[in-house]
N, C-alpha and C positions, 0 to 999 in steps of 0.2 A: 559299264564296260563288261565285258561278255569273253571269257575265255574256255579251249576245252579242258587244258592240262596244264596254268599257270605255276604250277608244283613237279618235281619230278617226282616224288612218291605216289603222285598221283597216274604215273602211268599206269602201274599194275592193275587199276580200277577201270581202265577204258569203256570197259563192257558195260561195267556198274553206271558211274558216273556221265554223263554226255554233256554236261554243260554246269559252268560255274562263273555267278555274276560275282567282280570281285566293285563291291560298292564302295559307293563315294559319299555316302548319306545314310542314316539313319532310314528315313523314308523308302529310298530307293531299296534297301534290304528288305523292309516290310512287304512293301508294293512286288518285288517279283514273290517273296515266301506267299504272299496271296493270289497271285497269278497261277503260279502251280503249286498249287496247295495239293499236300500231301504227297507230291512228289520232292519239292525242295527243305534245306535245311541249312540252318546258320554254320559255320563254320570259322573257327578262331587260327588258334596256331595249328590245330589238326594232330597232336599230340595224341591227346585220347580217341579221338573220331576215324584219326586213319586206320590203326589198329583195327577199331572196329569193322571200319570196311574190308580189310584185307582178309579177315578173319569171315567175313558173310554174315556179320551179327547184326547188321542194317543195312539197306540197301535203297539211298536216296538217289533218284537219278540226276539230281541238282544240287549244287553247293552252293552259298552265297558267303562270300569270303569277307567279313567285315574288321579284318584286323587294320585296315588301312583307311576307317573311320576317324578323320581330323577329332573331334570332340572324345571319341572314344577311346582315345591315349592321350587324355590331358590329366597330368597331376595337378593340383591347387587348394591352397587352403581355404577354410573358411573358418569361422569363428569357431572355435573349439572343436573344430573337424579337419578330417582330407578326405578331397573330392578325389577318386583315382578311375579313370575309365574303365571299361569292359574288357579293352583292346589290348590294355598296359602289361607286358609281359613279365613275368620275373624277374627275366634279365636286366630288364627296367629298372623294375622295384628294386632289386639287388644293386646299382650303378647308381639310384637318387640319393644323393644327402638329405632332398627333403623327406623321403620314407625313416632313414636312418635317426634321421632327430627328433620328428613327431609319430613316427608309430614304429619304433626300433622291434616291437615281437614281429611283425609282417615283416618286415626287414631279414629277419633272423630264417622267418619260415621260407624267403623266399631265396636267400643264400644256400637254404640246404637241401635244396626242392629238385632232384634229377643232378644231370650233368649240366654245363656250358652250356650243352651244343641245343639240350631238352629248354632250358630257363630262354634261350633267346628265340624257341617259339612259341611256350607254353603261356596262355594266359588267364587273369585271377577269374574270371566269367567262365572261363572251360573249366580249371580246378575247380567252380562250383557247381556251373551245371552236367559234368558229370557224377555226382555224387558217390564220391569215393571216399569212403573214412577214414583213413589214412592219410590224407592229400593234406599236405601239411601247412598252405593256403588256404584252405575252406578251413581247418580246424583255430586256425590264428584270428580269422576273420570272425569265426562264432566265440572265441575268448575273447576279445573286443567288442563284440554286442554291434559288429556292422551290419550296415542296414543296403541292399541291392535294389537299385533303379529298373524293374522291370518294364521295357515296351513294347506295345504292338500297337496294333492299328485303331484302338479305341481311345491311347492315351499311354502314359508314365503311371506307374505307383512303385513307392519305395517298400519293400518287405524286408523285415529281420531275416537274415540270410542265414539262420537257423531254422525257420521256416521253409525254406526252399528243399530240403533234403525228407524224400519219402521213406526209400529203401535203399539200399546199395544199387549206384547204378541209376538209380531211377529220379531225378527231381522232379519239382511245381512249374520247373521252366518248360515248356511245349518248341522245341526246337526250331517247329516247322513255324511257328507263328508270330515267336517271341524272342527277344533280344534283350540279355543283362546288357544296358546301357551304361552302367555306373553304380562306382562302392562308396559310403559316406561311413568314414571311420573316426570313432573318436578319437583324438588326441589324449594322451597322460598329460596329468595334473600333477600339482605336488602332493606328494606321499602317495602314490600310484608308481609300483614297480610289474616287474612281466618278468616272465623265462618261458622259454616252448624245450621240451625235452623229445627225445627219440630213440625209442629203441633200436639197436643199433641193425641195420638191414643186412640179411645176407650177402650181398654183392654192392660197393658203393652204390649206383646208379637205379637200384631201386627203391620202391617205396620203405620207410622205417616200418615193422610191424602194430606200433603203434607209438599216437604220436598225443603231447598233452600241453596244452597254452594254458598258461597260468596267468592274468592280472587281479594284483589284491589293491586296497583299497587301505591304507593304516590312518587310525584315530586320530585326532590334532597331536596329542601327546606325544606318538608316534611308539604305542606302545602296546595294543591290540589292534586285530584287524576287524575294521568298518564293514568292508565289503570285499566279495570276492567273485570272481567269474573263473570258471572252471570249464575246460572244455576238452575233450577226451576222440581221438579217434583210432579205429582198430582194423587191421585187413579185414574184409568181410561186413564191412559194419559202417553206419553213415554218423558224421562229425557231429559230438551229443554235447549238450550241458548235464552236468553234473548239479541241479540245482540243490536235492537234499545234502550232499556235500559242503556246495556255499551257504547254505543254511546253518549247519553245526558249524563252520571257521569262522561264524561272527561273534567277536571275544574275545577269541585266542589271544592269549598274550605272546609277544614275539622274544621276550629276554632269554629263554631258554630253548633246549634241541627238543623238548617234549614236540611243540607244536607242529613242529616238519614230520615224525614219525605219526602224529598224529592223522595229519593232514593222509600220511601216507598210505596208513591203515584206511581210511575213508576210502579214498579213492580204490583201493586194492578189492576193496566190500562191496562197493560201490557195483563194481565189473564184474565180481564174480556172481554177486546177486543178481542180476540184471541176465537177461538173454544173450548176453556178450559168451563168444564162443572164447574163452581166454584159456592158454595150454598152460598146465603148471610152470614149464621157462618163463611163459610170458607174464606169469602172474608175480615170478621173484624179479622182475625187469622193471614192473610197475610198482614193486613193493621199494623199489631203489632208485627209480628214475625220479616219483612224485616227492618225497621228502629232499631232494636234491630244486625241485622244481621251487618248493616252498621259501630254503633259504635263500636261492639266488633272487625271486621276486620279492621278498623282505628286505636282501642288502639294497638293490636298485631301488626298491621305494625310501630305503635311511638316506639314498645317495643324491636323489632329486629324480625330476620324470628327463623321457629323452635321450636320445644316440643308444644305440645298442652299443652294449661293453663283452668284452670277455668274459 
C-alpha cells in the first residue's frame, strides 16, 4: 500500500518526501528499502524522524511506514524472556500488565518517556535507533542486557542493543536497509531488583538530562550483591554500561546506608572521569539520584522480582 501523506505532519515535507509505502510485511519493507535504495527509509512512529525532516537534517524522498507490521507489535513470553516488537509503542508498554510484571524497569522507562500524546507514537526501535543518551528506553533496555533482532535482506541477527549505539545520534542500524524487527528482554528472577532514576527535566515533556537503570543481582543469603548492571545515559551522549562500576559492587553488603553512597560516589567518578560532558548541577543530581537508585533496587530485590512498585 502506497500513500503520499498518510500523516498530517507530514504535509510540511511535501517537497521533501513524495511517497510513503505503509507495509504489511516485513519483506515487503525490505524489498521497496532495496528498490530505491538510498532514496527510502524506515520509518516508525516519526517522533524523532519528523523533527528531523522539518528541521533539513535528512532528506529521504521515501518513507516506509512499518508501525503497522502484524508481528512487529506482538508482546509474548518465552522461557525466561519477553519477545516485544519493533513496532510496540510506549504507549503500549505503558498499558501491558504483561510489561508491568515481567520487566517492570521498561515499564517504569516507558511511563515517563514524553507526554500521552509522544508514548502513543513513539516506538522502542525508534528510541533505539536514534541513539539518543538520554532516551529513557534505550537506557532501560541496556540495564537489562536486551538483545535487538536486526533485519535486512540477507537474513535476522539478534545484537546486544548496547552494541547498536555509535555516537550521539548516530547507530549500527542503516535505516535505509535495515529493520529492528524485535526486543528479547530478560525477565527478573528472584533476588533481582531494578529502579531507573531521572534527573528531573526542565520542562515535563522533555527529555530528563540524565537518566540511570539500575538491575542488581543479591546472593542466596540475600545479603551482598552478586551481580549488577549498570546503565547510565546523558544529553549529548549515547546509553553506556558502567562496567568498572558493576565490577567494584560485587560484595557489597546491603545491611547498611554505606553501600548506596558508595555505589554513588562510583557512578558520580565514573562520569566525571570519563568524556561525559557533566555540569557541576548535574554532577550533585547524579551524586543524589544514584545512592537513591541503589536502595530502591536492594528493597525490590528483599521484596521478590516483578510489577513495578512505588
Amino acid at each position: 500500500m502506497s500513500s503520499t501523506a498518510p500523516f498530517e505532519f507530514l504535509e510540511v515535507n511535501r517537497r521533501a518526501v513524495i511517497d510513503v509505502l505503509v507495509a504489511s510485511s516485513v519483506n515487503e519493507a525490505l524489498g521497496y528499502l532495496t528498490s530505491h535504495h538510498r532514496e527510502a527509509q524506515v520509518m516508525g512512529g516519526g517522533t524523532c524522524l519528523m523533527p528531523q525532516l522539518q528541521r533539513g537534517e535528512i532528506r529521504p524522498m521515501r518513507l516506509v511506514d512499518v508501525s503497522h507490521i502484524g508481528p512487529m507489535k506482538r508482546i509474548a513470553r518465552e522461557e525466561g524472556a519477553l519477545l516485544i516488537g519493533g513496532a510496540v509503542t510506549f504507549g503500549r508498554l505503558e498499558g501491558c500488565d504483561v510489561i508491568r510484571e515481567a520487566a517492570p524497569l521498561l515499564y517504569e522507562a516507558a511511563s515517563s518517556m514524553g507526554t500521552p500524546a509522544i508514548r502513543r507514537l513513539a516506538t522502542l526501535a525508534g528510541n533505539v535507533a536514534a541513539s539518543i543518551g538520554n532516551a529513557d528506553g534505550a537506557v532501560a533496555l541496556v540495564a537489562l542486557g536486551a538483545e535487538a533482532e536486526v533485519t535486512n535482506l540477507t537474513g535476522a541477527q539478534w545484537l546486544p542493543v548496547r552494541s547498536l549505539f555509535v555516537q550521539p545520534g548516530v547507530s549500527r542500524i542503516n535505516p535505509s536497509s535495515e529493520i529492528v524487527t524485535a526486543f528479547r528482554i530478560p525477565t527478573l528472577d528472584e533476588g533481582q531488583g531494578y529502579a531507573l532514576v531521572r534527573a528531573k527535566p526542565a520542562v515535563p515533556w522533555q527529555r530528563a538530562p540524565f537518566v540511570l537503570g539500575l538491575v542488581l543481582t543479591l546472593d542466596d543469603p540475600k545479603a551482598k550483591v552478586a551481580r549488577a548492571s549498570v546503565a547510565v545515559g546523558w544529553a549529548g551522549g549515547i546509553p553506556t554500561r558502567l562496567e568498572a562500576v558493576e565490577r567494584a559492587m560485587v560484595g557489597l553488603a546491603i545491611a547498611s546506608e554505606e553501600p548506596a553512597g558508595a555505589f554513588g560516589a562510583m557512578v558520580r567518578d565514573a562520569l566525571v572521569g570519563s568524556k561525559a560532558e557533566i555540569s557541576p548541577a548535574l554532577e550533585m543530581d547524579i551524586a543524589r539520584l544514584a545512592p537513591r537508585a541503589f536502595r530502591r533496587a536492594v528493597e525490590r530485590a528483599l521484596q521478590g522480582p516483578g510489577v513495578a512498585r512505588a
